[in-house]
N, C-alpha and C positions, 0 to 999 in steps of 0.2 A: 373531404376534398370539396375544394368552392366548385362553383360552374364556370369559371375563372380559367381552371386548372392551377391555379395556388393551393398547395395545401396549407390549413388554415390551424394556426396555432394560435392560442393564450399561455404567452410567459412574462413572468414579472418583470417589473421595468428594469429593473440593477442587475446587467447582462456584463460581462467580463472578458467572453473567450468568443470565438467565431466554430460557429458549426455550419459547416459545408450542405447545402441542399442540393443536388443535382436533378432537374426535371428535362426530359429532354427539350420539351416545346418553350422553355423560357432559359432564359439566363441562369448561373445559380443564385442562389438564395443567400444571404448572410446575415445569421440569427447571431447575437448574442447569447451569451449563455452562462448567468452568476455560475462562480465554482460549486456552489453549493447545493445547485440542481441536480450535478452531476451525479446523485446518488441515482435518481430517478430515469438513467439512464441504464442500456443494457454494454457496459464497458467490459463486464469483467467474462473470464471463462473457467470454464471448470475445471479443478487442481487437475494437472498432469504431472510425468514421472519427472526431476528433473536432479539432471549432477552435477554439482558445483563445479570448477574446472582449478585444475591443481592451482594457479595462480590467486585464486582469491584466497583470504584471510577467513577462516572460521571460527564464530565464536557460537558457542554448544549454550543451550538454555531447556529452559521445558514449561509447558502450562497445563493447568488442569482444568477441564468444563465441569466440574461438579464443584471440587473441593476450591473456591475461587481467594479463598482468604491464605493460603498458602503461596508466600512470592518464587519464583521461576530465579534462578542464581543468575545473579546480575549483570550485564553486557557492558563490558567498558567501553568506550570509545573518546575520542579527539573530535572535538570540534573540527567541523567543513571535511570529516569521513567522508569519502565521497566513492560509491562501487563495489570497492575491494571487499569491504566488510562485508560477511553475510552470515546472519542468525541464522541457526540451526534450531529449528524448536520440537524437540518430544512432546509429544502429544496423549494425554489419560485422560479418563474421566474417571474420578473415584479412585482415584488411583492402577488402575488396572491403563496400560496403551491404548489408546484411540484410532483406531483405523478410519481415515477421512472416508465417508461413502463416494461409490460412483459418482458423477455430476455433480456436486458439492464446491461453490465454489468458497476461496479464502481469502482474508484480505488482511493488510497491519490496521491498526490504527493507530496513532500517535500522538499524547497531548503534549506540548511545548511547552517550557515552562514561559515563556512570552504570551501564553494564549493562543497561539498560533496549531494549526492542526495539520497532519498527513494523514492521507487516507487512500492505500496503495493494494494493488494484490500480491500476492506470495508469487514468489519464482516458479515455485511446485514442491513435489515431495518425493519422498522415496519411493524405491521400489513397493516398498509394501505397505508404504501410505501409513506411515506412523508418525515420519519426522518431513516438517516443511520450510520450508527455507525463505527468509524474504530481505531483500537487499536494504541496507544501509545507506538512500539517498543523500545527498548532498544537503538538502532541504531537512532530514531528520534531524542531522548532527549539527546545522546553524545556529540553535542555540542551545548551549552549555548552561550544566547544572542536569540533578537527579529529576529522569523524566520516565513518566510510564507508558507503555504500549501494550496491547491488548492483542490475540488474534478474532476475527471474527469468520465466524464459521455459518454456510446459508448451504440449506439444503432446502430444494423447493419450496423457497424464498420464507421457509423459517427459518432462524435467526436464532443462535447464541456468542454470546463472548467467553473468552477464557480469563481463565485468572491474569493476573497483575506479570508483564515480564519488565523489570526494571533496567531502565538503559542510562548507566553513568557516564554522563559527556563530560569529559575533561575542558577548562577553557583553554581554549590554542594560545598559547605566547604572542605570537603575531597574528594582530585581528585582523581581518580584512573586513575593509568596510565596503567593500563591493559588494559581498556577499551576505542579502539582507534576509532576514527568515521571513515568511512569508508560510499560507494555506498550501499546499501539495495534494493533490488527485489525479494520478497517473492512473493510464492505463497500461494493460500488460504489453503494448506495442513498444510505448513510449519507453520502460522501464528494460527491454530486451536489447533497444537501440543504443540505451546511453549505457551499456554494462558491455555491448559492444565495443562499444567509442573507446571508453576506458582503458578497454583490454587491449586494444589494437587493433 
């Protein structure tokens, strides 16, 4: 902190998003913020229990953290999916179930086949922390064609991935060109609110 009472940041120049400063003795603050910092921030939280609500769509898949060259059975979907869908992922290493640890938190990832990335956290998991579930955004299924998603798993901020879960997007018959693919990094706030909306 300055003598100012600014506190005093170095962030790169190619800022994108607005992050909120609150000080009481000044105005707030408005930082940009490239999407791509956002890893380096503390957004996400740690797997809790969570159960899908009868109205979503479930599709069933599974990964393995050891055995990674082994593909997870492959998730269809429609282009501009948007909520409804939600993967279901079984969880081994070596083949044996994977019980996610305490405070562990988990996140998708997803490469596009445009280039284009999401990089989201998981809804939660089961009771017994086997199987985790993570929503099907809008921004996933933007673009069509055979794409892969990863889970990635951080327990006191070490870090692995899982094997390959393969997500088949169908192209929609009617494009919307409103709806442009683009980089997605939610947080689990963002991600609770629009799966609300959705629902009613």
């Amino acid at each position: 902190q300055s003598s100012n009472g600014f506190f005093s940041h170095v962030f790169p120049p190619s800022f994108s998003v607005l992050l909120l400063y609150e000080y009481t003795l000044f105005p707030p603050v408005l930082i940009s913020l490239h999407l791509s910092h956002f890893r380096d921030f503390p957004r996400f939280m740690a797997v809790s229990s969570y159960t899908p609500s009868s109205t979503r769509i479930i599709h069933d898949t599974e990964v393995d953290f050891q055995t990674r060259a082994q593909l997870g059975t492959t998730v269809h979907l429609m282009q501009y999916d948007k909520s409804l869908p939600v993967v279901a992922v079984a969880l081994y290493s070596n083949g044996q179930p994977y019980q996610i640890p305490t405070g562990a938190e988990m996140n998708v990832r997803v490469g596009k086949t445009d280039g284009t990335k999401v990089y989201n956290p998981v809804l939660g998991c089961n009771a017994n922390r086997t199987i985790c579930y993570f929503e099907v955004t809008q921004q996933m299924s933007s673009a069509y064609g055979p794409t892969l998603a990863i889970l990635e798993l951080i327990v006191s901020e070490a870090i692995a991935g899982s094997s390959y879960i393969p997500l088949d997007i169908a192209k929609n018959p009617a494009q919307d060109e409103a709806i442009l693919s683009s980089n997605e990094y939610k947080s689990m706030n963002e991600i609770v609110d629009e799966a609300r909306e959705a629902l009613g």
